[in-house]
FIBAGU-652329 format. One record per residue (C-alpha): residue in three letters; x, y, z. Coordinates in steps of 0.1 Angstrom, whole numbers, padded with zeros to 4 digits, always signed. Example, Ala and Ser with C-alpha at 12.3 -4.5 7.8 and 13.67 -1.06 7.14 Angstrom:
BEGIN
ALA+0123-0045+0078SER+0137-0011+0071
# end
This chain:
BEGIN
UNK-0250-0058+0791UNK-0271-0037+0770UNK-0309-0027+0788UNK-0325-0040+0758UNK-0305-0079+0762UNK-0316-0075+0796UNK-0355-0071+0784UNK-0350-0098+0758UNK-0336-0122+0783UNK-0362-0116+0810UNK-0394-0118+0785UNK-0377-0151+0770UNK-0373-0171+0809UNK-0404-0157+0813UNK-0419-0181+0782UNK-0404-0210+0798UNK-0420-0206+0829UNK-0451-0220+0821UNK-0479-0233+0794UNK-0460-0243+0758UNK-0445-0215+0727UNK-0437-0221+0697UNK-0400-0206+0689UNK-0401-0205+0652UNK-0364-0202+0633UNK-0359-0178+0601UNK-0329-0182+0578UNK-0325-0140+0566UNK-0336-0106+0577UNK-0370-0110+0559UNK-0381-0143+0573UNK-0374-0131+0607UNK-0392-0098+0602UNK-0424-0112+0589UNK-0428-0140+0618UNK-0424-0113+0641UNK-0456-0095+0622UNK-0474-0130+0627UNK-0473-0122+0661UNK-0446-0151+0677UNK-0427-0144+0709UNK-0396-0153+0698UNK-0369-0165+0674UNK-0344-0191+0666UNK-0319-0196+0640UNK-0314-0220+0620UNK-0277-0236+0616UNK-0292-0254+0585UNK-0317-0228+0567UNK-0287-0204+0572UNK-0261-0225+0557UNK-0283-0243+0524UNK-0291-0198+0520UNK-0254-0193+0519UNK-0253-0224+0494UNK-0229-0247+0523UNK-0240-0276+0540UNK-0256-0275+0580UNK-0220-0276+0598UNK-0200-0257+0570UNK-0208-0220+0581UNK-0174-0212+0598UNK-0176-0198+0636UNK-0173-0161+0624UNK-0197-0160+0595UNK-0223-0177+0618UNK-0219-0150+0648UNK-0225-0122+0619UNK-0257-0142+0609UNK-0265-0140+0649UNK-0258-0108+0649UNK-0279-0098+0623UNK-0310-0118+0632UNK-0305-0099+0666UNK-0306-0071+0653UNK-0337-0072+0624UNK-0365-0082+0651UNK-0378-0070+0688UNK-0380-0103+0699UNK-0356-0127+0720UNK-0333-0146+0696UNK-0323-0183+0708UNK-0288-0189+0684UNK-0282-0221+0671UNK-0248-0223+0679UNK-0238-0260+0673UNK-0212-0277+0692UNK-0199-0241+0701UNK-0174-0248+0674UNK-0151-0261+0695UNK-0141-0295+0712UNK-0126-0287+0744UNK-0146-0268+0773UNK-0125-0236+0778UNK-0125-0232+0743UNK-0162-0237+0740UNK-0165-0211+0774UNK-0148-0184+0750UNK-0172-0189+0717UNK-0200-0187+0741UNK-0189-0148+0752UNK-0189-0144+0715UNK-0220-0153+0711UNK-0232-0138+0745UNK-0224-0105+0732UNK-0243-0108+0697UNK-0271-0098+0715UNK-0289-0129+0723UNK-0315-0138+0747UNK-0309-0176+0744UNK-0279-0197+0728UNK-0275-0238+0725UNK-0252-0260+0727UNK-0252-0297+0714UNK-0231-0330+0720UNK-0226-0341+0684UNK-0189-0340+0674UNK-0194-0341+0637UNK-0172-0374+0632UNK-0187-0406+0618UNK-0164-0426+0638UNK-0175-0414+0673UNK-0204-0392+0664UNK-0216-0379+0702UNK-0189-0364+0730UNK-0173-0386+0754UNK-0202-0380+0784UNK-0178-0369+0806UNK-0168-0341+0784UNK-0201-0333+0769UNK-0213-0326+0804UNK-0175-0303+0810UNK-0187-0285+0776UNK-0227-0276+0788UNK-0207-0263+0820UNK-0183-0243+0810UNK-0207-0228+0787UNK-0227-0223+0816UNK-0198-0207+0833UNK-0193-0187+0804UNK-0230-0171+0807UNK-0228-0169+0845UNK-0197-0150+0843UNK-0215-0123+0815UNK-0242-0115+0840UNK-0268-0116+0814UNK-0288-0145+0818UNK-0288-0159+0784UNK-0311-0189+0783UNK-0285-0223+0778UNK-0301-0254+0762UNK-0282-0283+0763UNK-0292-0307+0733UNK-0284-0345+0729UNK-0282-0353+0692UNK-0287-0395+0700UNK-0316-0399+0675UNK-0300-0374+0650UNK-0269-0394+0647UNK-0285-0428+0648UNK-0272-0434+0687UNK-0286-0474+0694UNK-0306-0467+0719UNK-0317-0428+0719UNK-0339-0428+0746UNK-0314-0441+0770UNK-0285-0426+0760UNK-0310-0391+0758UNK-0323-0394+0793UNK-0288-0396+0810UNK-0274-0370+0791UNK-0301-0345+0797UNK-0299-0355+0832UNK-0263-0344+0834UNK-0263-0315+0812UNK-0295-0301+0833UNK-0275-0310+0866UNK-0245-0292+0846UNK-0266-0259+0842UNK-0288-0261+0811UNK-0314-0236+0821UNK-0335-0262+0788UNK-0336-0295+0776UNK-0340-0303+0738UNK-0334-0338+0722UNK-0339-0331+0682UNK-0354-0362+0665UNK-0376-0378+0693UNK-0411-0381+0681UNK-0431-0402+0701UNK-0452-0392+0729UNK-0444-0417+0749UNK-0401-0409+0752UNK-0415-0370+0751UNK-0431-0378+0779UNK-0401-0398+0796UNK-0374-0367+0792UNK-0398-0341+0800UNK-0398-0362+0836UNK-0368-0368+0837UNK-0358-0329+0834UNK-0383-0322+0861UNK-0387-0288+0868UNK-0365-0278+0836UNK-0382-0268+0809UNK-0381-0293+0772UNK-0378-0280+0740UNK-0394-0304+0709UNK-0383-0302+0672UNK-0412-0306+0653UNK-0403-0313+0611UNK-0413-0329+0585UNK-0403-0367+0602UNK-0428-0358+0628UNK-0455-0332+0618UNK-0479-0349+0632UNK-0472-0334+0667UNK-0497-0311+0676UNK-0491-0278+0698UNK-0517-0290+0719UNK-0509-0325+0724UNK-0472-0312+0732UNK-0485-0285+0761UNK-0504-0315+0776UNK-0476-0337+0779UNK-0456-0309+0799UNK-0433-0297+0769UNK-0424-0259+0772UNK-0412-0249+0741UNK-0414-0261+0702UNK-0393-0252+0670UNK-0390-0263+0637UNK-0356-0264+0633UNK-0351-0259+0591UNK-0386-0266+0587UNK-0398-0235+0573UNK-0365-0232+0553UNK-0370-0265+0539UNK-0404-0257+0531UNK-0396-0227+0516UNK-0369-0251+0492UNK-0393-0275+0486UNK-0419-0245+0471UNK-0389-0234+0454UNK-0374-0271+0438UNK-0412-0278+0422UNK-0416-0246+0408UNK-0379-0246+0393UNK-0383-0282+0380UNK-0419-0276+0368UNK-0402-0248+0343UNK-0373-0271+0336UNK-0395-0303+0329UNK-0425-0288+0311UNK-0421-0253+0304UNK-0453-0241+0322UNK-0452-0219+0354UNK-0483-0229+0368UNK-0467-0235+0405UNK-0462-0195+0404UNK-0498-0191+0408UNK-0491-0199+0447UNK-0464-0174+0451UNK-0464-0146+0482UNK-0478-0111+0471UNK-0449-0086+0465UNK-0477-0058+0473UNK-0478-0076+0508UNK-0439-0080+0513UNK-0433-0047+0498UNK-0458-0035+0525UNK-0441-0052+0553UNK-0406-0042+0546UNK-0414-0003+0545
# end
């Protein structure tokens, strides 16, 4: 392992050790540049933001194009990178064990790996095999040496599970007993069930999504209800869209560019990207 993915991964455990961080996720090289500037601690990627960039949906960026993205992400910014890496495009464990080395030796500080299977007609893994996946995942970082951060994620509110909080709470039980080194549920937004996993995970450290369905989560409120770690998933790429979609219709509709008036600086970005 490189000396610098040794740093990376020792600063990023260290965030999880205690108070709350926000770990926010850039879609390109510029994005993560400038919230480095801003002065976060770390990155993410974003499966989403990357893909709607590349003009696919989230899920359509094959295995190989997505460990480039890593790569590159990696490789712009100082800071510990967590990757996005989906299901570890693959079903069975072994085969999931082997994408995670790839991904392992992009450079990364921190990777995850979620439960959702993509398929309408049984949308989350088989439990039994969703906890072999998180393990042989973990096996796969073990056997690197490095470190890397695993989070195990339960997609039971993002796929419209029945009965989330249940089905959440067992699985990140399991995956944390299977060696998540974090916890991260996308989707749950109350305090109350944020409260409920973060117990549940006890000492393990619980990462939050916080979007546009639940923006009314505060950093704060999060830290006091023992959550360790925040991101925003495609937030900020979506924002960015949204900026981009009123503009581009306002042109389209009325043919007046007031919306432009808001734009970023190019004296500023032109600055930054010396």
């Amino acid at each position: 392992m490189k000396s610098t993915q040794t740093a990376l991964v020792t600063k990023f455990r260290a965030l999880h050790e205690s108070g709350c961080f926000v770990l926010p996720n850039p879609w390109d090289i510029g994005t993560a540049i400038y919230l480095e500037h801003l002065g976060f601690k770390a990155l993410a990627t974003t499966s989403a933001g990357f893909a709607f960039s590349r003009g696919k949906p989230d899920g359509g960026v094959p295995r190989d194009e997505m460990l480039a993205h890593i790569r590159e992400i990696v490789n712009a910014t100082a800071l510990p990178v967590n990757a996005d890496f989906h299901a570890g495009y693959a079903d069975e464990p072994e085969n999931v064990a082997a994408n995670v080395r790839l991904c392992v030796e992009s450079g990364v500080a921190g990777l995850s790996i979620e439960d959702s299977t993509g398929r309408s007609d049984c949308p989350l893994y088989e439990k039994k095999l969703a906890i072999e996946r998180i393990r042989a995942a973990h096996s796969a970082i073990d056997a690197s040496k490095t470190g890397v951060v695993l989070t195990g994620r339960c997609e039971a509110w993002l796929v419209g599970d029945p009965d989330p909080l249940h089905t959440a709470l067992n699985r990140l039980s399991a995956y944390a007993e299977a060696g998540a080194d974090c916890l991260y549920a996308p989707g749950v937004s109350d305090p109350g069930e944020i409260a409920q996993i973060v117990k549940a995970v006890a000492p393990k450290p619980v990462n939050v999504l916080v979007s546009g369905f639940n923006n009314q989560l505060k950093l704060s409120g999060l830290a006091d209800l023992g959550v360790r770690r925040i991101s925003v998933g495609s937030g900020l790429a979506l924002a960015a869209w949204g900026a981009f979609l009123r503009a581009a219709r306002e042109i389209q509709t009325n043919g007046t560019f007031n919306l432009l008036a808001d734009n970023a600086p190019s004296a500023d970005l032109n600055e930054l990207f010396q």
